[in-house]
N, C-alpha and C positions, 0 to 999 in steps of 0.2 A: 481533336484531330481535324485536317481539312482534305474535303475530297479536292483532287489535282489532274488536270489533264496528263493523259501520257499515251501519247501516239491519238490513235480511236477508241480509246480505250478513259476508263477514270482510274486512279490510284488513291490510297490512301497511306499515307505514314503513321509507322506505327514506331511510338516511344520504347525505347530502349527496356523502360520498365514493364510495361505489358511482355512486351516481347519474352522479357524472361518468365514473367508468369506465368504464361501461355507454355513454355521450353519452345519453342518454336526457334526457326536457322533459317539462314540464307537458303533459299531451295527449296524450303517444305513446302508439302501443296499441302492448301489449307477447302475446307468446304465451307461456304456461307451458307446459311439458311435463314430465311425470314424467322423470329421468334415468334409464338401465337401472343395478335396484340391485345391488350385488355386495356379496358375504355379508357380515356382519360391521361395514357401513358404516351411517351414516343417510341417509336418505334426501334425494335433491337434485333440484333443476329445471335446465331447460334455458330460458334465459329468452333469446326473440327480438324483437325491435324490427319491426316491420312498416313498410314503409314510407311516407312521407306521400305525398300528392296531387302533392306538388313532384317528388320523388326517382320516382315511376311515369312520370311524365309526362317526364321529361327519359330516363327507360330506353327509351318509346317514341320518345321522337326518335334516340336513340343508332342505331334500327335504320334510322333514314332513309337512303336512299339505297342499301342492305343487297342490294337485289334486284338481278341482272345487266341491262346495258342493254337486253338485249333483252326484259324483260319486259314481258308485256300481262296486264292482269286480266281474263278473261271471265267476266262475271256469269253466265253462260248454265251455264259449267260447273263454278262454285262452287255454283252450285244445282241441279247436275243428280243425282237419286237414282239 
């Protein structure tokens, strides 16, 4: 892969094959992170896919129903300092 100027910015191409390995789309935000390096090696990332609007929103529903029947919300004491 080559790093490539874009804008003020660098970019990298990413082959088709990774890409699917990764499942990764046009659009996904993705996170880098530095790997911890160890001697001797070069340098690598830790590359995470973030999830979309879709995949959040179907994790909140996952927790639906989650609370024991006897729960009651009291706003009175979720705001009490």
């Amino acid at each position: 892969m080559q790093v490539s100027k874009w804008g003020n910015s660098l970019a990298v191409r990413l082959p088709v094959s990774l890409v699917r390995e990764l499942g990764i789309a046009d659009g996904d935000e993705l996170v880098l992170q530095p790997a911890p390096r160890q001697a001797a090696q070069p340098a690598s990332v830790i590359v995470t896919r973030l999830p979309g609007k879709l995949e959040r929103l179907q994790a909140v529903r996952h927790l639906r129903g989650s609370w024991g029947a006897d729960f009651a919300f009291d706003r009175d004491e979720a705001n009490a300092r």
